[in-house]
SEMI-14074 format. One record per residue (C-alpha): x, y, z. Coordinates in steps of 0.02 Angstrom, whole numbers, plus 50000, padded with zeros to 5 digits. Layout:
+-------+-------+-------+
:     x :     y :     z :
+-------+-------+-------+
:     X :     Y :     Z :
...
+-------+-------+-------+
This chain:
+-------+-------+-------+
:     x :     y :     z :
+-------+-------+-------+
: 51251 : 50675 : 50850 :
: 51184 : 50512 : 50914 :
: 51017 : 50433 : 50873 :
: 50917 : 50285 : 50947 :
: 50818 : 50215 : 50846 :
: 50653 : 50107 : 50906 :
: 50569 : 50009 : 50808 :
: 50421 : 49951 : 50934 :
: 50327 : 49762 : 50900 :
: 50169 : 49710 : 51003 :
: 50308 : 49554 : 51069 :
: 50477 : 49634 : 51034 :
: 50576 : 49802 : 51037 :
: 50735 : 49831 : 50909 :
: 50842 : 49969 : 50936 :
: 51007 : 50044 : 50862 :
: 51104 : 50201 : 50913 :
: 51166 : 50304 : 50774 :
: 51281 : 50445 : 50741 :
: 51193 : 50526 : 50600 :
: 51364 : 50623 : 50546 :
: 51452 : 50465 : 50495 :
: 51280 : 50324 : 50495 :
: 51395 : 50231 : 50598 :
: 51283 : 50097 : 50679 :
: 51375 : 50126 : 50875 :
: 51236 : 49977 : 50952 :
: 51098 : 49873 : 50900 :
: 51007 : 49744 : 50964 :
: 50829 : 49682 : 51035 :
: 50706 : 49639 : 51171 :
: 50600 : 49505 : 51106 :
: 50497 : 49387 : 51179 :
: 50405 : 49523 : 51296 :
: 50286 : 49491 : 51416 :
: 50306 : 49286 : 51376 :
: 50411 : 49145 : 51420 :
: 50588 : 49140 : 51377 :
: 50621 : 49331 : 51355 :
: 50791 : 49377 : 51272 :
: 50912 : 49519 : 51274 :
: 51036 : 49550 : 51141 :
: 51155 : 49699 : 51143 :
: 51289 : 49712 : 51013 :
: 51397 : 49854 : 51029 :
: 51565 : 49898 : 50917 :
: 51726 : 49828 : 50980 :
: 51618 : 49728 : 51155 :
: 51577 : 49543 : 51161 :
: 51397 : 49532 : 51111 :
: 51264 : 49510 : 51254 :
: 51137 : 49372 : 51246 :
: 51033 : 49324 : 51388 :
: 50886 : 49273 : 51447 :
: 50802 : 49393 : 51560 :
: 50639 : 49437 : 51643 :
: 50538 : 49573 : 51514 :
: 50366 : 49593 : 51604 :
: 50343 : 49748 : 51481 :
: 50397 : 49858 : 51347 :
: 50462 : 49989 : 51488 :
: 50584 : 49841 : 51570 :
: 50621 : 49833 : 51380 :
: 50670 : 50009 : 51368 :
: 50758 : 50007 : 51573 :
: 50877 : 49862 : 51523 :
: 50929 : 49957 : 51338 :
: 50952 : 50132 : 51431 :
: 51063 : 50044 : 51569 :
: 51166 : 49935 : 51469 :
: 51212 : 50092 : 51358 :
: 51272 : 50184 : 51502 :
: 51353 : 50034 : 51586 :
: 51536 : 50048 : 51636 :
: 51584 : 49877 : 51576 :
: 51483 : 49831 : 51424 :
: 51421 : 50033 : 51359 :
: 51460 : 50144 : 51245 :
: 51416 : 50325 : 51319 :
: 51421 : 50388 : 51491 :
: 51258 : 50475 : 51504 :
: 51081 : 50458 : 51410 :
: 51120 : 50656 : 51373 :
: 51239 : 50596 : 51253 :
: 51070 : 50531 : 51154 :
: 51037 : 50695 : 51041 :
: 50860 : 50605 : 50987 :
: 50757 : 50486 : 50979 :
: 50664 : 50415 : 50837 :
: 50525 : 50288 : 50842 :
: 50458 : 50178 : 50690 :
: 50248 : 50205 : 50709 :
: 50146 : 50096 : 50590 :
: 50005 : 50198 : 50534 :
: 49995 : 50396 : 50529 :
: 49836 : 50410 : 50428 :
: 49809 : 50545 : 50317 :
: 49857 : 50650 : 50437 :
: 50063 : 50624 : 50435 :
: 50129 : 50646 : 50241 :
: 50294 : 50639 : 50346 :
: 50388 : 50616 : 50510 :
: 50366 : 50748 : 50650 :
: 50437 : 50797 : 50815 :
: 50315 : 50691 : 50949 :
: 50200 : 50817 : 51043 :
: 50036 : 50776 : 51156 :
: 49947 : 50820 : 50997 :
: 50056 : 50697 : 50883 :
: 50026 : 50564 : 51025 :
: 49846 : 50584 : 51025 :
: 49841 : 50580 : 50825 :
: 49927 : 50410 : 50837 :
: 49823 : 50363 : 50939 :
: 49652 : 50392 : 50837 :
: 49751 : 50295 : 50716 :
: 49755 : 50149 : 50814 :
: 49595 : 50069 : 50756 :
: 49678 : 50051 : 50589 :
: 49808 : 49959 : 50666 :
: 49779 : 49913 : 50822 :
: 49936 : 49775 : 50858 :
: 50054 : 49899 : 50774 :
: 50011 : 50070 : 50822 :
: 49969 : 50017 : 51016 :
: 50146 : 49948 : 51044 :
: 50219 : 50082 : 50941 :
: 50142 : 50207 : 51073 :
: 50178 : 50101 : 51214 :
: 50375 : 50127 : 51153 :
: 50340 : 50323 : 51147 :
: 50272 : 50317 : 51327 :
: 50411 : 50198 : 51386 :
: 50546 : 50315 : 51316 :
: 50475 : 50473 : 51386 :
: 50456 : 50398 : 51567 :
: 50659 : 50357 : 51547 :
: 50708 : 50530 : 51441 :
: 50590 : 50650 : 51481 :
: 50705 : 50809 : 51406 :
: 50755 : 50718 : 51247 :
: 50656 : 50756 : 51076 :
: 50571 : 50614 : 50999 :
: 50518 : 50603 : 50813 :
: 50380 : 50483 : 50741 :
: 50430 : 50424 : 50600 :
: 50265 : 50338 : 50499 :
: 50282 : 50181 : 50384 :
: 50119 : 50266 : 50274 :
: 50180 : 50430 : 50260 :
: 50291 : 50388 : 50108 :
: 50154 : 50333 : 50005 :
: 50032 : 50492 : 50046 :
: 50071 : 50528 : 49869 :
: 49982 : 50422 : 49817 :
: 49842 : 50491 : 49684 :
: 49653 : 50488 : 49711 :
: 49624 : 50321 : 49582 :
: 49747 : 50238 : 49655 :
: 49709 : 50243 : 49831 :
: 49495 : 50235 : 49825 :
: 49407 : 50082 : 49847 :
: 49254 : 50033 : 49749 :
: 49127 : 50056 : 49907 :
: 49010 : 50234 : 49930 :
: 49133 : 50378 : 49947 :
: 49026 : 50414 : 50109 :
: 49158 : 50287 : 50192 :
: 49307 : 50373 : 50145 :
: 49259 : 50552 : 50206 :
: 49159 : 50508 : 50379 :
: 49288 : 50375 : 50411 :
: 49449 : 50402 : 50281 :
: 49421 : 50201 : 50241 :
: 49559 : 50192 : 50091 :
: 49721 : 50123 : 50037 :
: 49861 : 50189 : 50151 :
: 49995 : 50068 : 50090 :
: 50130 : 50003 : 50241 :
: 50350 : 49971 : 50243 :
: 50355 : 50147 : 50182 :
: 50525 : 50163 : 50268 :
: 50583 : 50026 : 50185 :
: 50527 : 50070 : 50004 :
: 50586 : 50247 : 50018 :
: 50775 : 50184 : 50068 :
: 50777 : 50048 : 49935 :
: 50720 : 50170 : 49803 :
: 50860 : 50296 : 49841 :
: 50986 : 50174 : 49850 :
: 50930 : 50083 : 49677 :
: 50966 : 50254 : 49598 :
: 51130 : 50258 : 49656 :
: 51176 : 50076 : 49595 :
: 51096 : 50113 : 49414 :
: 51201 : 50280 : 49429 :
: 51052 : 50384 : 49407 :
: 50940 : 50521 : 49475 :
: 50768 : 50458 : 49562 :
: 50684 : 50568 : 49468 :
: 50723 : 50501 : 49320 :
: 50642 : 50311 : 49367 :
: 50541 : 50187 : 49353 :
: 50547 : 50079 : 49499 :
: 50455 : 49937 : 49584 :
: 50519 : 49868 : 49725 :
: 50478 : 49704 : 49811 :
: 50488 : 49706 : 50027 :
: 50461 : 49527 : 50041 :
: 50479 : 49460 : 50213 :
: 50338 : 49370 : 50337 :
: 50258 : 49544 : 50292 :
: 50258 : 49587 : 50091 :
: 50222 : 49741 : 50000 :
: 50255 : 49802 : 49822 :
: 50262 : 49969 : 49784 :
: 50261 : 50079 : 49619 :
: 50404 : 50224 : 49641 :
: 50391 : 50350 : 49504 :
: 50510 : 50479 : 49486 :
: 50548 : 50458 : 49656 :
: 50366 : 50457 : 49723 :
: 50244 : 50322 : 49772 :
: 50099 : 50318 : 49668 :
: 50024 : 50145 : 49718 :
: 50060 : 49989 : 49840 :
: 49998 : 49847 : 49895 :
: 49935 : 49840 : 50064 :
: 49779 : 49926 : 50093 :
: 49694 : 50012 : 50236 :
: 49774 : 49887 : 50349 :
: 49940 : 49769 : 50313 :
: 49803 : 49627 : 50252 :
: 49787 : 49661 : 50083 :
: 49897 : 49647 : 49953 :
: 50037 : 49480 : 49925 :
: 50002 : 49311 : 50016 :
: 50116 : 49343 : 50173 :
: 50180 : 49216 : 50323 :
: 50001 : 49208 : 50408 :
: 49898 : 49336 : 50304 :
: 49795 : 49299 : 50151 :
: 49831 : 49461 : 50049 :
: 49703 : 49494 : 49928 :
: 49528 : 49395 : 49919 :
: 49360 : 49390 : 49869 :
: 49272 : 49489 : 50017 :
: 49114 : 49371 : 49991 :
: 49237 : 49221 : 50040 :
: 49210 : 49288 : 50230 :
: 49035 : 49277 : 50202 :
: 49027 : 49099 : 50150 :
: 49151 : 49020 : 50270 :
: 49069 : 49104 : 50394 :
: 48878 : 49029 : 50346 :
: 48964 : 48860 : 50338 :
: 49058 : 48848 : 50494 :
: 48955 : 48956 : 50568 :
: 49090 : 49105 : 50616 :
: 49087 : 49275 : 50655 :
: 49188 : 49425 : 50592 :
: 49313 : 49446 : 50734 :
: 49364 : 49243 : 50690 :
: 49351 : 49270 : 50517 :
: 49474 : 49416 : 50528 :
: 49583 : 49319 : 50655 :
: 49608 : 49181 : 50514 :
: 49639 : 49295 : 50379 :
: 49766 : 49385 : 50475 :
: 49833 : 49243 : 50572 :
: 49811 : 49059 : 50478 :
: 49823 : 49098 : 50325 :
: 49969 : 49154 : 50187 :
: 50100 : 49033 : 50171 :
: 50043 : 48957 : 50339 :
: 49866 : 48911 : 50278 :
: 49931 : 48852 : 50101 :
: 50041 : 48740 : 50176 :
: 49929 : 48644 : 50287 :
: 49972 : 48739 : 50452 :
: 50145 : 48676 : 50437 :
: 50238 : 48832 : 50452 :
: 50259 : 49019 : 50419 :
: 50425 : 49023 : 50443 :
: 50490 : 49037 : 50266 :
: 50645 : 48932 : 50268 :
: 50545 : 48803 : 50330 :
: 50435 : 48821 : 50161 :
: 50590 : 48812 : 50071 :
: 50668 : 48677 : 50151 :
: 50517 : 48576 : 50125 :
: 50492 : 48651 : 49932 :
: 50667 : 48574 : 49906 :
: 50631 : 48378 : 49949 :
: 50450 : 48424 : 49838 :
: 50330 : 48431 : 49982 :
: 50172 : 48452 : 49906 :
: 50110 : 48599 : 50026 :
: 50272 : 48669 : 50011 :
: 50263 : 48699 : 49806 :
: 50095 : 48752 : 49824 :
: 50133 : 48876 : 49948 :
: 50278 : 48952 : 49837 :
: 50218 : 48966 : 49661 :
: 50066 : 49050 : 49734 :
: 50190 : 49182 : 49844 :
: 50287 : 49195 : 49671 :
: 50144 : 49223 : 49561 :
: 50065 : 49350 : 49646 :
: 50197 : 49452 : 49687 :
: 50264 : 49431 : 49495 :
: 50066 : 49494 : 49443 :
: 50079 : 49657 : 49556 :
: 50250 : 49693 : 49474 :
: 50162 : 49667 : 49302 :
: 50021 : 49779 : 49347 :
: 50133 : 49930 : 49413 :
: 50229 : 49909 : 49253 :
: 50069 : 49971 : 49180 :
: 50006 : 50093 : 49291 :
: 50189 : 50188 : 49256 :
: 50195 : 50126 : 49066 :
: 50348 : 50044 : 49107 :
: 50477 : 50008 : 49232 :
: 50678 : 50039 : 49252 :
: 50717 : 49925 : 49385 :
: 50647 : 49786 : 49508 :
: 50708 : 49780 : 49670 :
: 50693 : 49643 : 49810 :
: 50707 : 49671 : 50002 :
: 50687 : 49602 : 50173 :
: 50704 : 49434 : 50231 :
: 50647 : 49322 : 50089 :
: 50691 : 49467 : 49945 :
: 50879 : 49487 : 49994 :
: 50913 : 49324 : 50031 :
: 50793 : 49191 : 49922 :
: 50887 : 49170 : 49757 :
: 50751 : 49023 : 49719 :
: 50603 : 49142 : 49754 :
: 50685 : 49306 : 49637 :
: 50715 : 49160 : 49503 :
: 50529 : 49094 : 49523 :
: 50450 : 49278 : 49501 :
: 50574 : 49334 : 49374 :
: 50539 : 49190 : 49264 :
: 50360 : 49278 : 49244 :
: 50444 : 49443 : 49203 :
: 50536 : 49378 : 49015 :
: 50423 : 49477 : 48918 :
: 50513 : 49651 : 49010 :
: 50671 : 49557 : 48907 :
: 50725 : 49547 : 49088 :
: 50872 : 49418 : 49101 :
: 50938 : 49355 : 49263 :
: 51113 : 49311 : 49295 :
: 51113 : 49138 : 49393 :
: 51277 : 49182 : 49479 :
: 51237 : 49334 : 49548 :
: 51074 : 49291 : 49590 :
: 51119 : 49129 : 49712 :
: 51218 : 49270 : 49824 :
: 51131 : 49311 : 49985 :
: 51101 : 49482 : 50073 :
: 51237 : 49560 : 49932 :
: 51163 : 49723 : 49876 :
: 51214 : 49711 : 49687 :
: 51129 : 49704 : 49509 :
: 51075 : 49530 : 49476 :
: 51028 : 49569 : 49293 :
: 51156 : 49534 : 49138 :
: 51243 : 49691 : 49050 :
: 51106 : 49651 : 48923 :
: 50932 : 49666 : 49004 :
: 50821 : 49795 : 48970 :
: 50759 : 49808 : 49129 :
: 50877 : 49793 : 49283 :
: 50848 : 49683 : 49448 :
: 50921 : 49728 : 49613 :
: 50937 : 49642 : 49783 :
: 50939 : 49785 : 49913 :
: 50973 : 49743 : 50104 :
: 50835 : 49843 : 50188 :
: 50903 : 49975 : 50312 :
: 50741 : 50063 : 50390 :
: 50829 : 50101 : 50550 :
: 50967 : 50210 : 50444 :
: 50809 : 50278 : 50359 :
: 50720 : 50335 : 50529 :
: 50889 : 50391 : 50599 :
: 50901 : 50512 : 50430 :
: 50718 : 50550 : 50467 :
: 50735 : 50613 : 50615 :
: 50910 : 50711 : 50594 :
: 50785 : 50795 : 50472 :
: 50657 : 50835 : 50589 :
: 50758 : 50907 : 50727 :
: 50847 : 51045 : 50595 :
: 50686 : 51081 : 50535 :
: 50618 : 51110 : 50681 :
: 50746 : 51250 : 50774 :
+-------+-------+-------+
């Protein structure tokens, strides 16, 4: 049974196909650059010379054409027909309270998404322009949603409230909803498998730490509290977003430079994180490495604030579980920033958490990083959210007959 897997940006689309029998990853690649100069196709199929060009992407549905034709190509595919795609499952941003899991994509589900979309509007509208992009193409062939909030809908009641009149929360279901769910969920079962043990039976808090971050509490196998909020904003400073801040700081830039909200959101979401700290210089976190390395002022300011504040979420969901098993980093800067791991795990001694410098300077390894002796152990997990939607929606299709 073969799976493609979309995972749907406002600029770019990813894709794999699947066979869900063996998680054999048969293609994967990307569209990026869509809709703007210098568009790029790369196709990377098993056993074929790898495909990268530049190419013409006026939209996400010449995106989803140029995927769909090079899988069926004679020369450079790997099946003959698009029947030979079982399913399709597509990575949407926010589901609301209304998805506590993935589900086969109706007109109802569509429309759901999309009442959703004011809670994320750059996510969930080029999530839905993937759905409507694939159904034009494979009109016959199910299609699951699978949600990056619905794994922390477990969330309880203290955890996901905010501190304004509950009037918000049940005319307009303003709340923490908590994002990377997909991500978080795989780590979490595959940290249980390196410590040998069932998830049921941990503590875990792992670390997604990429130009998006999120830390989330996994208890016994279940999220019980995270780090983004309604929207991806709050939480860790990220590539271009602040994280968490003092909501009266809007008001007081805004008075002094005389801005309004939609600006004042725009710079929170867009100039500020590592970007802002560092003077405008870049986002890009190898950049802010690079830099941190020959002492750039910016650059160290930049990355002990990234390090503390992720190190003080991990120190806070420690409490709200009364303890924790194992630490796990992810994503871009999590699997492959030795420097960063060291910098947050030097706040962590008190766990009697002891890194092991070897192990730790490896890149994109999945491995323990702690020594024999630690009482708490640290993993670095490579991410694998498009195995995790491909399982997701394997799921959803025997479920549903």
């Amino acid at each position: 049974m073969k799976v493609l897997v979309i995972n749907c940006g406002s600029s770019s689309l990813k894709f794999q196909l699947i066979d869900v029998e063996t998680e054999e990853v048969i293609v994967k690649g990307i569209c990026d650059r869509i809709a703007i100069e210098g568009s790029r196709f790369v196709f990377s199929a098993l056993n074929k010379e790898t495909i990268d060009s530049k190419i013409v992407l006026k939209n996400h549905a010449d995106a989803m054409k140029i995927i769909l034709e090079t899988l069926t190509d004679e020369k450079n595919g790997v099946i003959k027909s698009l029947d030979e795609i079982t399913a399709v499952g597509h990575r949407v941003v926010h589901g609301g309270e209304r998805f506590a899991s993935s589900v086969i994509i109706n007109d109802d589900v569509i429309k759901a998404i999309e009442e959703c979309s004011d809670l994320a509007p750059l996510h969930n509208k080029a999530n839905l322009t993937g759905i409507q992009a694939c159904k034009k193409m494979m009109p016959e062939t199910p299609m699951v949603a699978v949600f990056d909030t619905a794994f922390h809908q477990t969330m309880p009641e203290e955890a996901y409230l905010y501190g304004i009149p509950y009037d918000y929360y049940e005319k307009y279901k303003v709340r923490k909803y908590g994002f990377h769910g997909t991500s978080h969920a795989y780590v979490a079962q595959r940290a249980a498998v390196l410590m040998d043990k069932d998830q049921k039976e941990l503590k875990l808090i792992v670390c997604h730490l990429g130009n998006g971050a999120s830390v989330t509490a996994v208890k016994y196998g279940k999220s019980i509290d995270t780090s983004m909020g309604l929207t991806p904003l709050e939480g860790l400073i990220m590539g271009t977003r602040s994280g968490d801040i003092d909501p009266s700081v809007l008001g007081y830039i805004g008075n002094k430079e005389n801005k309004g909200l939609e600006e004042l959101m725009k710079m929170l979401n867009h100039d500020s994180g590592l970007l802002g700290l560092s003077g405008g210089e870049s986002s890009d976190f190898r950049d802010i490495v690079s830099a941190y390395e020959k002492n750039d002022e910016r650059a160290v300011r930049a990355l002990k604030a990234f390090a503390y504040r992720t190190a003080k979420y991990i120190g806070s969901y420690t409490a709200a579980m009364n303890g924790v098993d194992g630490i796990c980093f992810t994503a871009g800067i999590g699997e492959n920033s030795g420097l960063v791991r060291d910098m947050i795990c030097n706040y962590l001694t008190y766990l009697g958490l002891k890194l092991d410098p070897d192990k730790n300077e490896k890149r994109g390894k999945e491995q323990i990083i702690t020594t024999q002796d630690s009482n708490v152990k640290v993993m670095v997990i490579p991410t694998n959210e498009e195995l995790m939607i491909a399982r997701e929606t394997y799921k959803e299709l025997k479920n549903g007959k």
